[in-house]
C-alpha positions as CSV (number, residue, x, y, z in Angstrom):
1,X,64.8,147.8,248.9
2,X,62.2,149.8,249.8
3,X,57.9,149.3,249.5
4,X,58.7,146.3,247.0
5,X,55.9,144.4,245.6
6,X,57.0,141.6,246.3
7,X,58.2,142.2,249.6
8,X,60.9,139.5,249.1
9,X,62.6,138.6,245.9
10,X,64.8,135.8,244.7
11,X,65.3,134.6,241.1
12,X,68.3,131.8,241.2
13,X,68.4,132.4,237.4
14,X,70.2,135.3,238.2
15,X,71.9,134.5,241.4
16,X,71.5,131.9,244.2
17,X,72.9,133.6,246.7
18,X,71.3,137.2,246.4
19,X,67.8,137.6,248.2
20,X,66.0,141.3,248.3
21,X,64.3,142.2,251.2
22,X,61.9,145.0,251.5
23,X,63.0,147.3,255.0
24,X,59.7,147.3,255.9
25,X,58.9,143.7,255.6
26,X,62.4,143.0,257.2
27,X,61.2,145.2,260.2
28,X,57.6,144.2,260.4
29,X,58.8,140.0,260.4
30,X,61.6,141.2,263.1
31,X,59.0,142.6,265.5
32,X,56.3,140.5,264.9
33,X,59.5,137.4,265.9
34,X,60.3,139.1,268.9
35,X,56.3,139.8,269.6
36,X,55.8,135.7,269.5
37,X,58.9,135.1,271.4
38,X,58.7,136.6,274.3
39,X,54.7,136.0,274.8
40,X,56.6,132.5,274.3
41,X,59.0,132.9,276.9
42,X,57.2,134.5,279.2
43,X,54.1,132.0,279.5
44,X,56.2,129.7,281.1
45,X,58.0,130.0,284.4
46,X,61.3,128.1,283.9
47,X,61.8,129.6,280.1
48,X,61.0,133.5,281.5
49,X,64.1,132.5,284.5
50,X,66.1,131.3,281.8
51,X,65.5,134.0,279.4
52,X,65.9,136.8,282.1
53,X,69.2,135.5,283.3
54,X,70.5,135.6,279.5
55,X,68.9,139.2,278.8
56,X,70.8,140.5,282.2
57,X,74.4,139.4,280.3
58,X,73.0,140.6,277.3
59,X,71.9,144.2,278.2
60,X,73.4,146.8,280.6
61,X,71.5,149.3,282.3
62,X,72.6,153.0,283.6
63,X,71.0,154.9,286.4
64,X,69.3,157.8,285.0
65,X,71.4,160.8,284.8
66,X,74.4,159.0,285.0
67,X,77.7,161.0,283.5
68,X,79.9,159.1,281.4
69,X,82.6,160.6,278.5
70,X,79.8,161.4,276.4
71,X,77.7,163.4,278.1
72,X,80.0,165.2,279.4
């Protein structure tokens, strides 16, 4: 859905397993998650070591400019 009033629907009368989610609600609560999470994380010493040795698995980084198959 898209700019629903309500941004999040559910009527169990006609299903219980369907929920509607506006985009931009579904964006806004992601960011706004992640926002509280890493002020979270980072505030404290032994979680930001933790967290930082997880997002290094997690994410991989390319020098700039590097060529690969598709930019070739």
């Amino acid at each position: 859905m898209d700019k629903s009033i309500p941004e999040v629907r559910y009527d169990p009368s006609v299903s219980t397993d369907l929920v509607l989610v506006s985009i931009a609600a579904l964006r806004d609560a992601f960011f706004a998650g992640m926002h509280d999470f890493l002020i979270n994380v980072y505030s404290d010493k032994d979680k930001a070591r933790l967290v930082n040795s997880r997002f290094e698995k997690m994410v991989h980084q390319f020098p700039l400019g590097a060529e690969d198959e598709t930019t070739r």
